[in-house]
C-alpha positions in Angstrom: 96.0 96.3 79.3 94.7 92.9 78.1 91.3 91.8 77.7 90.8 89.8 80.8 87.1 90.3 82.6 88.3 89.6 86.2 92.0 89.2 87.9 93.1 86.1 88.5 92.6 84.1 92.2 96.1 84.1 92.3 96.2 87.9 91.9 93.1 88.3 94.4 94.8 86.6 97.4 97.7 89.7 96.5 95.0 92.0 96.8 93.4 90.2 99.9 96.7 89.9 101.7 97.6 93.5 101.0 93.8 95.1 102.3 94.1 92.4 105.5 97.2 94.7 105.6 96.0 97.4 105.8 92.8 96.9 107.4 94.8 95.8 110.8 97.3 99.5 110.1 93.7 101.3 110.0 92.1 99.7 112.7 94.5 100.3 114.9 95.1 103.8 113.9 91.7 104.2 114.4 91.2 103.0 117.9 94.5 105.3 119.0 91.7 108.1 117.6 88.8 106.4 119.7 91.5 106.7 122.9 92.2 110.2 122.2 88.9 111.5 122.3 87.3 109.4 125.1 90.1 110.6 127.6 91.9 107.0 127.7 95.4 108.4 127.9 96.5 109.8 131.0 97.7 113.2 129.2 95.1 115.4 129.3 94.7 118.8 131.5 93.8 116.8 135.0 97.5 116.5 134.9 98.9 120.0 134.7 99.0 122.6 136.8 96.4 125.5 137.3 98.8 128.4 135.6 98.2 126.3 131.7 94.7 125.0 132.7 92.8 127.2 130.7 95.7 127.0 127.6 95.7 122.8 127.9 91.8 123.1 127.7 91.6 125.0 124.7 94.3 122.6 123.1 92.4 119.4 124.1 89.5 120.8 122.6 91.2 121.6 119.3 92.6 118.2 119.4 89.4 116.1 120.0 87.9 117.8 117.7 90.8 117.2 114.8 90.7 113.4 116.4 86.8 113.3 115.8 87.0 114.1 112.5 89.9 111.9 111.5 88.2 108.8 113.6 85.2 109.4 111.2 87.7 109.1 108.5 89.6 106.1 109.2 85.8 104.4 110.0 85.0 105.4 106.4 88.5 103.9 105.5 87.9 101.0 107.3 84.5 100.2 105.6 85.7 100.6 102.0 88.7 98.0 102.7 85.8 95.6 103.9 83.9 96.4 100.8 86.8 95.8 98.8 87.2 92.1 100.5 84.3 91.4 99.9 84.0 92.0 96.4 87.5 90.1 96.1 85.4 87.3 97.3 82.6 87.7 94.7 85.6 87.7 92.1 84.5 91.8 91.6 87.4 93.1 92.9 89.4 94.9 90.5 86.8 95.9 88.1 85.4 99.7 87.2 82.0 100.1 88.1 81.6 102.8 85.1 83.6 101.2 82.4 83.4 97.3 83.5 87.6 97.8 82.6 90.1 96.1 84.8 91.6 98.3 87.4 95.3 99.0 86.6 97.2 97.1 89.3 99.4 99.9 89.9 96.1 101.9 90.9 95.0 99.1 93.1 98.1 98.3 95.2 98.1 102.6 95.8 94.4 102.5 96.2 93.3 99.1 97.4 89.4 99.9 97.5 89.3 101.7 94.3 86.2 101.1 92.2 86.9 103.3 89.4 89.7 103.3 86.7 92.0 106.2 86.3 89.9 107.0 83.1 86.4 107.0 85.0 87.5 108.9 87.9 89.0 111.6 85.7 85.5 111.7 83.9 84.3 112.5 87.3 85.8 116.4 87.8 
């Protein structure tokens, strides 16, 4: 890698338009997770019959609970892509907050809100 201090503001509007990206993908993922749990669809077990009541409860549970847990994911998600705008429009993006190293692009188009290098976050285990 060269000895640039900061990516380009050609190479941040990349970045920006590829996190805008993904933001939207996560957002809506995540309010398909918000539907789940709250009931929104019409699939749940009002809609079967007695005999698989107690079977289709048990599942629902199981499956609001997994959807719970994944919403609080994607949230988390969600608020390190906005992070990582907003550091794109401090001219931060890109940069290791241990080593102060450019980012490898390759790292940053597979991990878009990644604050570490590959070398610092193998320091980390």
């Amino acid at each position: 890698m060269t000895d640039k201090k900061r990516y380009s503001d050609i190479e941040l509007e990349e970045f920006k338009l590829l996190i805008i990206e993904k933001i939207n993908k996560a957002r809506d993922d995540y309010n398909l997770l918000k539907s789940i749990i709250s009931h929104e669809s019409s699939n749940d077990t009002e809609d079967t019959s007695p005999t698989f009541k107690v079977l289709e409860e048990g599942a629902a549970t199981l499956s609001k609970e997994e959807a719970g847990k994944l919403a609080q994911r994607q949230y988390k998600f969600l608020q390190h892509l906005e992070a990582a705008l907003i550091r794109i429009e401090n001219k931060t993006y890109g940069i290791c907050r241990e080593t102060g190293k450019l980012i490898g692009k390759e790292r940053l188009r597979a991990v878009p809100h990644a604050t570490l290098c590959i070398e610092a976050k193998q320091n980390q285990r």
